[in-house]
DOKEVO-126410 format. One line per 2 residues: their letters; for each residue x, z, y of N, C-alpha, C. Coordinates in pm, whole numbers, plus 50000, padded with zeros to 5 digits. Each point is the difference from the previous one (the first is absolute). Layout:
% DOKEVO-126410
A) X,Z,Y,X,Z,Y,X,Z,Y | ...
% end
This chain:
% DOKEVO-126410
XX) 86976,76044,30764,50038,50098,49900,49974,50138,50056 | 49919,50106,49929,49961,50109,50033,50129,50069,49994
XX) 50035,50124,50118,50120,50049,50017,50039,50132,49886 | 49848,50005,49925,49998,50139,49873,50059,49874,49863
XX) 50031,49870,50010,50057,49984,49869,50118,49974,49969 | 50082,50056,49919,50133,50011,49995,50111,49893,49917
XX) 50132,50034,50030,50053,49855,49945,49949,49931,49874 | 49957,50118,49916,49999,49918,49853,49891,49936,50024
XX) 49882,50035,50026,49859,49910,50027,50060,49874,50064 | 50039,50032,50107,50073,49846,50087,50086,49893,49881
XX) 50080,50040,49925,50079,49927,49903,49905,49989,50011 | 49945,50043,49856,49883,49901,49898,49916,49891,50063
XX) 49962,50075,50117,49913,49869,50097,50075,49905,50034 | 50137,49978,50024,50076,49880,50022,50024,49930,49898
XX) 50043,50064,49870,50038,49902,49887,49866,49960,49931 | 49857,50051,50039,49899,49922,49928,49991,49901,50092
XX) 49988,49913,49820,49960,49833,50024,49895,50013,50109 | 49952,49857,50102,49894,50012,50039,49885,49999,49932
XX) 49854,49958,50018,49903,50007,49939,49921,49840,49948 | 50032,49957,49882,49942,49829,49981,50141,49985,49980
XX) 50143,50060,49954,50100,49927,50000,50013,50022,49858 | 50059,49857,49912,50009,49988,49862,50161,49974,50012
XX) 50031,50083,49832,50169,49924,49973,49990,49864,49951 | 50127,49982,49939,49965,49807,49975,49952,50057,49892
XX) 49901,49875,49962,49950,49929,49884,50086,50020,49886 | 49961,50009,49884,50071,49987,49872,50056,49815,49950
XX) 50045,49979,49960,50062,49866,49999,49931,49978,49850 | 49911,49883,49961,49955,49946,49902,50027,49948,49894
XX) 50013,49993,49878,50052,49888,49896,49982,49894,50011 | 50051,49844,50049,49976,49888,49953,49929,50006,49876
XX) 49860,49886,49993,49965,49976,49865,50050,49981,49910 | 50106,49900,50047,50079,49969,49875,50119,50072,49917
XX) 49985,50104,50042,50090,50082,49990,49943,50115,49886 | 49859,50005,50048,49909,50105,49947,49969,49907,49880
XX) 49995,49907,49977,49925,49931,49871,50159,49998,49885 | 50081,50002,50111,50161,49962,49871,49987,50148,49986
XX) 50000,50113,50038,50026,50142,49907,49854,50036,49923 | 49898,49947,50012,49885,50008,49918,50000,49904,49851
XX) 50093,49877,50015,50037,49966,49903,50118,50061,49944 | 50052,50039,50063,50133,50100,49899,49961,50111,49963
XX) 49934,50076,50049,49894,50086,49951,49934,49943,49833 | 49922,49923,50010,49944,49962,49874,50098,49948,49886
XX) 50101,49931,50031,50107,49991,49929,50045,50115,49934 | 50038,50112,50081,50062,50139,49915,49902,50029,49904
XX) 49893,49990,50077,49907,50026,49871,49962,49943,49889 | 49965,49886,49988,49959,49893,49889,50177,50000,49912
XX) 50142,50048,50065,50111,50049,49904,49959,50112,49938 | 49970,50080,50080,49969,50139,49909,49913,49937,49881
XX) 49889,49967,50001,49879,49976,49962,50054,49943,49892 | 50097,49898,50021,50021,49898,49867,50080,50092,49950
XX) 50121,50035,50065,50101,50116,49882,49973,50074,49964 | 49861,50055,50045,49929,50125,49812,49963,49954,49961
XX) 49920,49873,50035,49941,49922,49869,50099,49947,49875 | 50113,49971,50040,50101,49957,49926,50048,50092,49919
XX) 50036,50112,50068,50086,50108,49887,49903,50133,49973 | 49870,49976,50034,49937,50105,49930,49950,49987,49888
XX) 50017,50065,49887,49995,49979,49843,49880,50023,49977 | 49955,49892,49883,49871,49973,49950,49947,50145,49943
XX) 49848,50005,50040,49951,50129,49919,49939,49980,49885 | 50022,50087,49899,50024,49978,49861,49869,49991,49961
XX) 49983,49931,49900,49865,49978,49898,49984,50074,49924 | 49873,49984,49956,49998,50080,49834,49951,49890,49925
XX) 50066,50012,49869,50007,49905,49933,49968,50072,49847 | 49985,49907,49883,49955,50126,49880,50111,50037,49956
XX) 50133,49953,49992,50140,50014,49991,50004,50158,50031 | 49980,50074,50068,49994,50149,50026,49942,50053,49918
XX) 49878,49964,49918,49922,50093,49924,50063,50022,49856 | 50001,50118,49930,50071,50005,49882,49910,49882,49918
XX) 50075,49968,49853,49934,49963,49899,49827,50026,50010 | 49927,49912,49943,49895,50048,49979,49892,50012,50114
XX) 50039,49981,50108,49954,50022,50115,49978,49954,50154 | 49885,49922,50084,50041,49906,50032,49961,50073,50169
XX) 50029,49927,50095,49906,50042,50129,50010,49844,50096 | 49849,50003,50074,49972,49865,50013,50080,49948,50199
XX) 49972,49978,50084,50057,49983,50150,50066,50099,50046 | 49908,50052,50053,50134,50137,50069,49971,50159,49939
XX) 49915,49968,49924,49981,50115,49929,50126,50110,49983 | 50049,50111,50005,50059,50076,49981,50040,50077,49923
XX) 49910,49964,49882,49969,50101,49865,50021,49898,49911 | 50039,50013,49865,50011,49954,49896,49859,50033,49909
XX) 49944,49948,49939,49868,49971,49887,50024,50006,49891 | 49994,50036,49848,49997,49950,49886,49918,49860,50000
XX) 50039,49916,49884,49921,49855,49995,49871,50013,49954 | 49948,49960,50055,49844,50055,49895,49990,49920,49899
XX) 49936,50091,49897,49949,49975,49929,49914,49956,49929 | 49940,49963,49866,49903,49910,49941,49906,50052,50031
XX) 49946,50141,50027,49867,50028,50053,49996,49974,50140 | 50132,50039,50069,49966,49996,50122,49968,49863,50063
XX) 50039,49899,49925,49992,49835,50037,49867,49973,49943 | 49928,50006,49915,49801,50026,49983,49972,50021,50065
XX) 49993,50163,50076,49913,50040,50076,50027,49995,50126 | 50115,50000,50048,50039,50019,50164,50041,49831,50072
XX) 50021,49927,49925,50028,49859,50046,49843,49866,49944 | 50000,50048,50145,49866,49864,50005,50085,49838,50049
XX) 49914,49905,49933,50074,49862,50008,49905,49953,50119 | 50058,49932,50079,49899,49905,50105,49975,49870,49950
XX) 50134,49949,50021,50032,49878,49963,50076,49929,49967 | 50040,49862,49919,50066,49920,49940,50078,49969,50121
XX) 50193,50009,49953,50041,49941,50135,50115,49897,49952 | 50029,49993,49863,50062,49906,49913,50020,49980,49875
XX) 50044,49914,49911,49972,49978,49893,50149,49924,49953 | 50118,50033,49893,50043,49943,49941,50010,50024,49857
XX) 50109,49935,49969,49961,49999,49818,50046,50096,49905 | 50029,50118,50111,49994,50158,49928,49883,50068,50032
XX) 49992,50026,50151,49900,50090,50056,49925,49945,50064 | 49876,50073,50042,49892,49962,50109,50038,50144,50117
XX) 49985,49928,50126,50037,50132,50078,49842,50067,50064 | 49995,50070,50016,49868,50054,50078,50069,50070,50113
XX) 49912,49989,50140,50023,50090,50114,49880,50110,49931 | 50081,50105,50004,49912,50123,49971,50013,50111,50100
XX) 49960,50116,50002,49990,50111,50105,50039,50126,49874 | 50042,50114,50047,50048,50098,49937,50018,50155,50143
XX) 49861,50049,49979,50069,50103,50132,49971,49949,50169 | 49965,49873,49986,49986,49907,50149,50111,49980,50035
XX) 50092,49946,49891,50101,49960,50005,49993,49851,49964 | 50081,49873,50033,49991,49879,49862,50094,50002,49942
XX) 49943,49955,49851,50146,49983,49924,49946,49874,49966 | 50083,49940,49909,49983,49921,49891,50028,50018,49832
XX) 49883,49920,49983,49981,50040,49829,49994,49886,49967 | 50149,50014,49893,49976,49888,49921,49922,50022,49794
XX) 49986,49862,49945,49940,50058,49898,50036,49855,49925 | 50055,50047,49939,50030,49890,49852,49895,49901,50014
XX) 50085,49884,49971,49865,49856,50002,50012,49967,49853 | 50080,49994,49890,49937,49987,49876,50070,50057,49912
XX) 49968,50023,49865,50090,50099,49874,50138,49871,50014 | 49999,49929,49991,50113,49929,49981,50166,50037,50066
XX) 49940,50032,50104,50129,50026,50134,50042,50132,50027 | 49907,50111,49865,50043,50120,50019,50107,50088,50011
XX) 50093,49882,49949,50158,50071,49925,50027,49964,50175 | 49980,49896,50067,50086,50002,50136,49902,50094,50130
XX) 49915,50032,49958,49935,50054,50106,50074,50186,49965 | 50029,50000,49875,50019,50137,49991,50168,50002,50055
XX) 50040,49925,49961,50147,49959,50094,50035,49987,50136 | 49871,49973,50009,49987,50047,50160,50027,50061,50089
XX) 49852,50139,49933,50012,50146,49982,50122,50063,49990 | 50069,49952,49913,50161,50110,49928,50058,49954,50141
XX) 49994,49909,50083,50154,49936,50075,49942,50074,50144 | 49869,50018,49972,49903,50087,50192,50056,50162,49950
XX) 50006,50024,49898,50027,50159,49975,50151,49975,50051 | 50059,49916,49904,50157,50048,49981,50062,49925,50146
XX) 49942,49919,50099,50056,50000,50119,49947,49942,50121 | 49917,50184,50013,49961,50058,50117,50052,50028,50096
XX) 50013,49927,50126,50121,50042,50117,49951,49900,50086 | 50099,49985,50134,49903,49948,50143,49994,49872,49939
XX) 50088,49908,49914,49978,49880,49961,49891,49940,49951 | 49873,50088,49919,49928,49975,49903,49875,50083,50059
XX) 49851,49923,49970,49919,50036,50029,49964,50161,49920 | 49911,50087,50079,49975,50129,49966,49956,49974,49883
XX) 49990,50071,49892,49947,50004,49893,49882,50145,49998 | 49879,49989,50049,49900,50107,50006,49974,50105,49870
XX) 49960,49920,49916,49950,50029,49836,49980,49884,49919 | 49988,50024,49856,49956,49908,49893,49972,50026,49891
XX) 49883,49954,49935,50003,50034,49916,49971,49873,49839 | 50061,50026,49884,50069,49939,49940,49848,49987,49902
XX) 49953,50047,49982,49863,50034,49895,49930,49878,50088 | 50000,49978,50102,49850,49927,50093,50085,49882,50016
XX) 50159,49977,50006,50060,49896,50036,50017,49970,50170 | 50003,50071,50085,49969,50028,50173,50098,50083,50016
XX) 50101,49979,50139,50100,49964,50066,49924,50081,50160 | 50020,50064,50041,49980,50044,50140,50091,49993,50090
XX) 50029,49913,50094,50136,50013,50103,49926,50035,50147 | 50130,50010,50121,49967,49989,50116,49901,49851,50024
XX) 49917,50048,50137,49946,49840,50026,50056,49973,50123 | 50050,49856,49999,50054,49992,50151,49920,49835,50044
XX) 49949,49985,50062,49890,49941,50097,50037,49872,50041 | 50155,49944,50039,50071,49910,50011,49981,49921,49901
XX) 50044,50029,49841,49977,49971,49902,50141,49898,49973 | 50029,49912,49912,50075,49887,49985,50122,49998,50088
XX) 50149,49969,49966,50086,49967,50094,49987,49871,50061 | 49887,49965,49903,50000,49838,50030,49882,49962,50102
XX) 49936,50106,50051,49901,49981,50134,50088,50000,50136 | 50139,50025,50001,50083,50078,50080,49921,49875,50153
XX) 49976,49908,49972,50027,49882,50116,49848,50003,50059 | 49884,50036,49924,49868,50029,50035,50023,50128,50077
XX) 50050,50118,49933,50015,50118,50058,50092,49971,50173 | 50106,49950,49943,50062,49989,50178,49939,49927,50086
XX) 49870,49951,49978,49964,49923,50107,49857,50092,50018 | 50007,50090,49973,49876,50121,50052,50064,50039,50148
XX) 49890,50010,50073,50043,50072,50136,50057,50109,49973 | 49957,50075,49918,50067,50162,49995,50167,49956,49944
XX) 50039,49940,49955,50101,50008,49902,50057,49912,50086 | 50017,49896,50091,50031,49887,50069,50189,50045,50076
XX) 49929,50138,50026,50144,50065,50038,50114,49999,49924 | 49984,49991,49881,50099,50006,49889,50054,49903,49966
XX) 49942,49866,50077,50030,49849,49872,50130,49983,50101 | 50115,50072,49969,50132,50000,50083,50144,49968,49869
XX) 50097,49925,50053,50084,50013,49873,50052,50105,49978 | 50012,50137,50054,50034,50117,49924,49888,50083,49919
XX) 49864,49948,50050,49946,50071,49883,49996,49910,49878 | 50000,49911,50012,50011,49908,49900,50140,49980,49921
XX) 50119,50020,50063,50100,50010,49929,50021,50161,49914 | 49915,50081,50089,49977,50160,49928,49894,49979,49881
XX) 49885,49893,49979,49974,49996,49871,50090,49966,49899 | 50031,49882,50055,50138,49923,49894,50051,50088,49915
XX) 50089,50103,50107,50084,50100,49964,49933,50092,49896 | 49844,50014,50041,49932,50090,49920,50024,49942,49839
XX) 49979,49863,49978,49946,49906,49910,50138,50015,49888 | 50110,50003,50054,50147,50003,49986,50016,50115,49875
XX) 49920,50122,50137,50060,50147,49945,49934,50029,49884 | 49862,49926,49965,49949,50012,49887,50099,49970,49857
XX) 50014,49853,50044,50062,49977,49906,50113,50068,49920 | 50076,50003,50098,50142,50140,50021,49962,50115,49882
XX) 49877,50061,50049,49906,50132,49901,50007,49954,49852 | 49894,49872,49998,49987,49945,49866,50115,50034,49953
XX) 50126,49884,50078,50116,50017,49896,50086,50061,49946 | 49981,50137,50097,50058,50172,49953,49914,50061,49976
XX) 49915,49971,49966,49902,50098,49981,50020,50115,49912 | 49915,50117,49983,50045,50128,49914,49988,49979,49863
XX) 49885,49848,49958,50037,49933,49825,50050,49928,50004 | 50091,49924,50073,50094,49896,49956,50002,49915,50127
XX) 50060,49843,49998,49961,49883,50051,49902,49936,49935 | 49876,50042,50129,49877,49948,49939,49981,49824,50091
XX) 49954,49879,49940,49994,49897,50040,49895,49954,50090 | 49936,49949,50058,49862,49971,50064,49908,49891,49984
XX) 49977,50011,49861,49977,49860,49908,49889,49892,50044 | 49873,50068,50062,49935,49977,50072,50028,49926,50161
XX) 50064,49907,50008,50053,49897,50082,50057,49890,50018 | 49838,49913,49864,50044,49853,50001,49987,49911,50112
XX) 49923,50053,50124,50037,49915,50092,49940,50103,50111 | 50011,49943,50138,50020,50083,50130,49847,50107,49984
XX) 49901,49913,50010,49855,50063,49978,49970,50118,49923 | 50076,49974,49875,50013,50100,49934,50059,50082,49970
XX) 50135,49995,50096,50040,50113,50009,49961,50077,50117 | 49974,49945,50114,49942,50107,50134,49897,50068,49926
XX) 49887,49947,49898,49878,50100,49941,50064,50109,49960 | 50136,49999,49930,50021,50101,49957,50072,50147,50107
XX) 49969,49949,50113,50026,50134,50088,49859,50028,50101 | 49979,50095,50082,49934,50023,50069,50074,50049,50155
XX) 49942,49996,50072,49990,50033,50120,49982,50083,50100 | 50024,50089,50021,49985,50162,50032,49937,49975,50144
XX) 49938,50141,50041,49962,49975,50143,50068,50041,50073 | 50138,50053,49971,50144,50012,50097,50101,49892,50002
XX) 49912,49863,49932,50080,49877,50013,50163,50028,49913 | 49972,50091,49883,50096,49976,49942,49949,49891,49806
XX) 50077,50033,49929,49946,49910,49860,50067,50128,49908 | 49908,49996,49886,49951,50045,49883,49999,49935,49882
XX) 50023,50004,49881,49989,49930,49881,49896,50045,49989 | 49877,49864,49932,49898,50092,49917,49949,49959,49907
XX) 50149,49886,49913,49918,49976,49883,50109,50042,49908 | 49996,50009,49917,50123,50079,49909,50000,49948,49854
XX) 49899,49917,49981,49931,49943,49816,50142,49906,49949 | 50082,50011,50103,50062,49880,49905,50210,49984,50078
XX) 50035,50144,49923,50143,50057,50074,50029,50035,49871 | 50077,49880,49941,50084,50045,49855,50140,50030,50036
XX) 50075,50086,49899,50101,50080,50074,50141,49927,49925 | 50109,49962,50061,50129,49935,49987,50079,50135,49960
XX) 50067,50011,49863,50066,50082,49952,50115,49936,49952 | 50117,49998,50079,50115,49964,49979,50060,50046,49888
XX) 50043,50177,49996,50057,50035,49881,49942,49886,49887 | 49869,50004,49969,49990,49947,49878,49976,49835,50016
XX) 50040,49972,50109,49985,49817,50012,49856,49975,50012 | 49908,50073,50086,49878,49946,49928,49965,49954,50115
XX) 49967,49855,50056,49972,49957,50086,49842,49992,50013 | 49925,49903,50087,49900,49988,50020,49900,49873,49970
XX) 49892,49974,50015,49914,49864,50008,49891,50052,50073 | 49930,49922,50124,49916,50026,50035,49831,49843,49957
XX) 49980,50142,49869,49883,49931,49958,50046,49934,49889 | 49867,49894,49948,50091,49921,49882,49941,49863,50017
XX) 49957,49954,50123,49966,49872,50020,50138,49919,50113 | 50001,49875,49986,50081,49917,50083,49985,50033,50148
XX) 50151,50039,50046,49950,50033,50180,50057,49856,50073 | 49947,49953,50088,50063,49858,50070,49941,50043,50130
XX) 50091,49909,50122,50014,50013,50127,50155,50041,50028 | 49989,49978,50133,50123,50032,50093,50012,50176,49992
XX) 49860,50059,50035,50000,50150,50046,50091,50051,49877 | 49926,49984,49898,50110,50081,49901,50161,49963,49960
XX) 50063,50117,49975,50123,49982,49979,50025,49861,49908 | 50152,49946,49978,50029,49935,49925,49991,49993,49850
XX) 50054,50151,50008,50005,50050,49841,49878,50053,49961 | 49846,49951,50073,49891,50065,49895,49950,49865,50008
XX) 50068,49863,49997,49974,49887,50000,50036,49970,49818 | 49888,49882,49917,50027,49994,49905,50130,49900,50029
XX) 50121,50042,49912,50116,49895,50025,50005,49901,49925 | 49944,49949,49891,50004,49884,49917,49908,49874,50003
XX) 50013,49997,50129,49908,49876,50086,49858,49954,49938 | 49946,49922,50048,49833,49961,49963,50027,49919,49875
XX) 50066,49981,49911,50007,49912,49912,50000,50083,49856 | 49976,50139,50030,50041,50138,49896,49886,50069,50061
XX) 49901,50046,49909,49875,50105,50047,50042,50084,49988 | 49925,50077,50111,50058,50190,50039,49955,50043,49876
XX) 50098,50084,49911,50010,50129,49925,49989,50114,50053 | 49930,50081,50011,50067,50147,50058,50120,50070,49944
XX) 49983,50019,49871,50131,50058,49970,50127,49891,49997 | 49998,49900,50012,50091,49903,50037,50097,50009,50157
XX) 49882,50114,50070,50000,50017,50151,50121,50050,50027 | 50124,50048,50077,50093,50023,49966,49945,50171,50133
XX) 50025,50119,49957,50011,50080,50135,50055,50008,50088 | 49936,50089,50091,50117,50036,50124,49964,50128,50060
XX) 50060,50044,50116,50041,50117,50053,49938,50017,50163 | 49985,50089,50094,49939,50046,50088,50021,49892,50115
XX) 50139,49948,49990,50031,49856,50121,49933,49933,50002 | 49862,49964,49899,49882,49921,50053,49912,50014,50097
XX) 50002,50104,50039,49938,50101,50097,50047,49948,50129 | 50123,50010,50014,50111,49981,50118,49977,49854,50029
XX) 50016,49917,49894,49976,49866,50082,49894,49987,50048 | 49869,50065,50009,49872,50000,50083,49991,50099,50144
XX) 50120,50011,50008,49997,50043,50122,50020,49920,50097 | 50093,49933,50065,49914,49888,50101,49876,49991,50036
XX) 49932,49942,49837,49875,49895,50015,49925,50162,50117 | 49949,50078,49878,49958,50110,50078,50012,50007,50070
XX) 50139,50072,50107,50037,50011,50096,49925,49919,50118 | 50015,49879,49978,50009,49904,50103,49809,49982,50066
XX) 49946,50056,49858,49846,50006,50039,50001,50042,50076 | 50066,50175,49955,49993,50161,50124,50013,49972,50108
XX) 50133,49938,50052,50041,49918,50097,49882,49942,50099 | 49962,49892,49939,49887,49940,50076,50069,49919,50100
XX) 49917,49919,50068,50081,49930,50123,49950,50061,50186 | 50019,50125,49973,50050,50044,50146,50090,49964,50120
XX) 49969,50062,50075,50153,49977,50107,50138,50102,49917 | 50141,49976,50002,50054,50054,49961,50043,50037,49845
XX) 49847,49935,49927,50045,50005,49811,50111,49870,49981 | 50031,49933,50067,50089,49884,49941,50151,50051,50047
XX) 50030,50089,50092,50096,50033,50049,50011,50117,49842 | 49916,50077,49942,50012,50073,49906,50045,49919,49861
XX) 49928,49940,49999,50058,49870,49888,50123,49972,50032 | 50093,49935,50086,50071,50010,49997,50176,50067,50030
XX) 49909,50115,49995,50108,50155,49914,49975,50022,49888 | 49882,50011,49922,49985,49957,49874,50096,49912,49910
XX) 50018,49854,50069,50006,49886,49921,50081,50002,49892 | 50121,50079,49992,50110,50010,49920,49969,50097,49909
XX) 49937,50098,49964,49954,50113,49940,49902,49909,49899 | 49893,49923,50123,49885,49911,49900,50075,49904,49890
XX) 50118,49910,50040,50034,49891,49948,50064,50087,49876 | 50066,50110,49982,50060,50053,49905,49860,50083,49886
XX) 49898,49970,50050,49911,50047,49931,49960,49855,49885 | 50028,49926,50106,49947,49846,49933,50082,49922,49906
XX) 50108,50135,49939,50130,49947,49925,49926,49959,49829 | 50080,49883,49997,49879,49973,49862,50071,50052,49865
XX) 50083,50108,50046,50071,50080,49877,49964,50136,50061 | 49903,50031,49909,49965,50123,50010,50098,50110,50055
XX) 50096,50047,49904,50129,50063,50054,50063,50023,50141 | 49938,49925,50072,50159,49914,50124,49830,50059,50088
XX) 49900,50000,49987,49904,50082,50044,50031,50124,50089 | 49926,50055,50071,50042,50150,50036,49911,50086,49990
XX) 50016,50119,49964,49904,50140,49975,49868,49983,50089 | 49923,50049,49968,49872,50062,50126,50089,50057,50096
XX) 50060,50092,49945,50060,50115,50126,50082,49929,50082 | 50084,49874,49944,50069,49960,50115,49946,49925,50097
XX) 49915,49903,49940,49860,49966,50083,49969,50075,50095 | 49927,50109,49985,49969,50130,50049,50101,50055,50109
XX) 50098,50016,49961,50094,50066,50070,50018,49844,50148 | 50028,49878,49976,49991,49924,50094,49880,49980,50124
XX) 49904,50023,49892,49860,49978,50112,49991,50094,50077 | 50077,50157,49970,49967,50102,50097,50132,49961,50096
XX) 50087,49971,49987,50147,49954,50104,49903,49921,50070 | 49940,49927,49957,49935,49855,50101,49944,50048,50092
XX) 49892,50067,49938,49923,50080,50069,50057,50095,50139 | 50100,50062,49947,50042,50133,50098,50079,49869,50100
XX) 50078,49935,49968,50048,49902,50120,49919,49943,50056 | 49887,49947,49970,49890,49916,50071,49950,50071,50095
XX) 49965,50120,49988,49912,50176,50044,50126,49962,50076 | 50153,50078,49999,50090,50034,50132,50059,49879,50049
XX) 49928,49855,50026,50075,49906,50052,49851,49985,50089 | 49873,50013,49964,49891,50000,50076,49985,50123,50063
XX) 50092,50136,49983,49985,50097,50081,50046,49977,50107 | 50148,49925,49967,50113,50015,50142,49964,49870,50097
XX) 49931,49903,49956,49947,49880,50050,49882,50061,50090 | 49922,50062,50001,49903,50104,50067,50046,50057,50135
XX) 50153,50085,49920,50001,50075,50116,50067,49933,50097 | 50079,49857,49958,50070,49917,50091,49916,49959,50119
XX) 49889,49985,49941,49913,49922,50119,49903,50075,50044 | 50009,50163,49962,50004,50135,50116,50085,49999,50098
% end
């Protein structure tokens, strides 16, 4: 030690470490230790993840229900349209092609704007009084239930609605087995058509002209034709030719049609009652009221349903709601709405008994 350096230099030179000398080592995580908080890790998360999915509220549609009278707007459009009109359906709507045919209308896929719609067009003078009945029931109830009503015009006999691509409620089982759509064939979306199928009815039977009936549903086939299929996987009415209206004040019940209906699908009471040994009369026919409707809920239903994992557990929360539908006294029946009002309880318990089952086995 040089005799020019003084105490403090000397400290410091004694308390430094030597040179190559390390403190200890840091002490390591066991693997297994590191893999159990990397799974609790992903746990907090996939909770988070599921609990906004759960309570974050659906974002709203547009539907034609928003547009005043008179006025329609087609997907997410934002603006409301006047319906066009008889010139505007000449010149601005080109037809492609034939995409169905029954014994009111012929439908055409047409274009309007590079848009599609569909155009329908009277198939003969005979059926005019119901095709124009049609018309009156697409004006008078326009809302998310019922297909858009574009334009029409009454001089040419042509019907312009939304076009939706799905087509038929009754493709539903072709459609869920598309790769794109494959995600969906689940019993809540399928019990969310049901419900859809339900709420229609519900509409019909409060509707803003009366309790209108859904006459058009002598058996399963023919009644899925009469809805369509949206590409947000919800349902639409889109045939309307044949909704005669139940007016209590004045007793005036209903008949759907004036030929003999037979099968199981239809109600009891649109069954001729004076057995095969007595030919059907029509006016012999005795009427009835909107609960014919209601007892076709099951059958329906149970299509929507389908046989998934989990639709039979839905069936039976159903079962008691269904069996009171299947009451063979009209009366002892229950509303759409209460229908309605059950399938969404089912629903919301099914949704928070598969939420909390989730997070259990988080």
């Amino acid at each position: 030690m040089s005799p020019s350096e003084g105490p403090a230099e000397r400290s410091a030179m004694e308390t430094r470490p030597p040179e190559g000398r390390k403190g200890p080592a840091p002490r390591e995580l066991p693997p297994a230790v590191g893999l159990l908080l990397s799974m609790a890790l992903m746990n907090v998360l996939l909770y988070l993840c599921l609990d906004r999915l759960v309570t974050a509220p659906r974002s709203p549609t547009a539907h034609p229900g928003r547009c005043p009278p008179g006025h329609f707007s087609m997907g997410q459009a934002a603006t409301c349209s006047p319906w066009l009109s008889c010139e505007q359906l000449r010149t601005e709507v080109r037809p492609l092609k034939r995409v169905g045919e029954g014994a009111v209308k012929t439908v055409f896929l047409s274009e309007w704007k590079e848009r599609k719609v569909a155009l329908s067009r009277l198939t003969r003078p005979e059926v005019r009084d119901d095709f124009l009945h049609g018309l009156r029931m697409l004006q008078a109830l326009q809302s998310e239930h019922v297909v858009t009503l574009v334009g029409y015009c009454e001089d040419d006999d042509t019907i312009l609605t939304e076009y939706h691509p799905l087509g038929s409620l009754g493709n539903l089982e072709a459609t869920l087995n598309l790769a794109k759509y494959r995600s969906l064939n689940t019993w809540q979306h399928r019990l969310q058509l049901a419900l859809g199928y339900v709420a229609i009815l519900d509409f019909l039977h409060r509707s803003p002209l009366g309790t209108l009936v859904m006459c058009d549903s002598s058996d399963l086939p023919k009644t899925l034709s009469q809805y369509l299929l949206t590409a947000n996987f919800s349902i639409v009415l889109n045939d309307l030719d044949a909704l005669p209206l139940v007016n209590r004040s004045s007793g005036a019940l209903v008949k759907c049609g004036h030929r003999e209906l037979r099968g199981d699908f239809v109600a009891p009471e649109q069954l001729w009652p004076f057995g095969e040994d007595v030919p059907f009369q029509d006016d012999l026919m005795p009427a009835y009221d909107e609960k014919s409707d209601v007892w076709k809920i099951p059958d329906v239903s149970s299509f929507l349903l389908g046989h998934v994992e989990g639709s039979d557990m839905v069936r039976f929360h159903l079962f008691d709601i269904h069996k009171a539908c299947k009451s063979q006294v009209p009366a002892e029946r229950p509303t759409a709405q209460a229908v309605l009002d059950t399938y969404q309880k089912v629903l919301n318990l099914l949704r928070d008994t598969a939420t909390s089952q989730t997070r259990e086995m988080l």
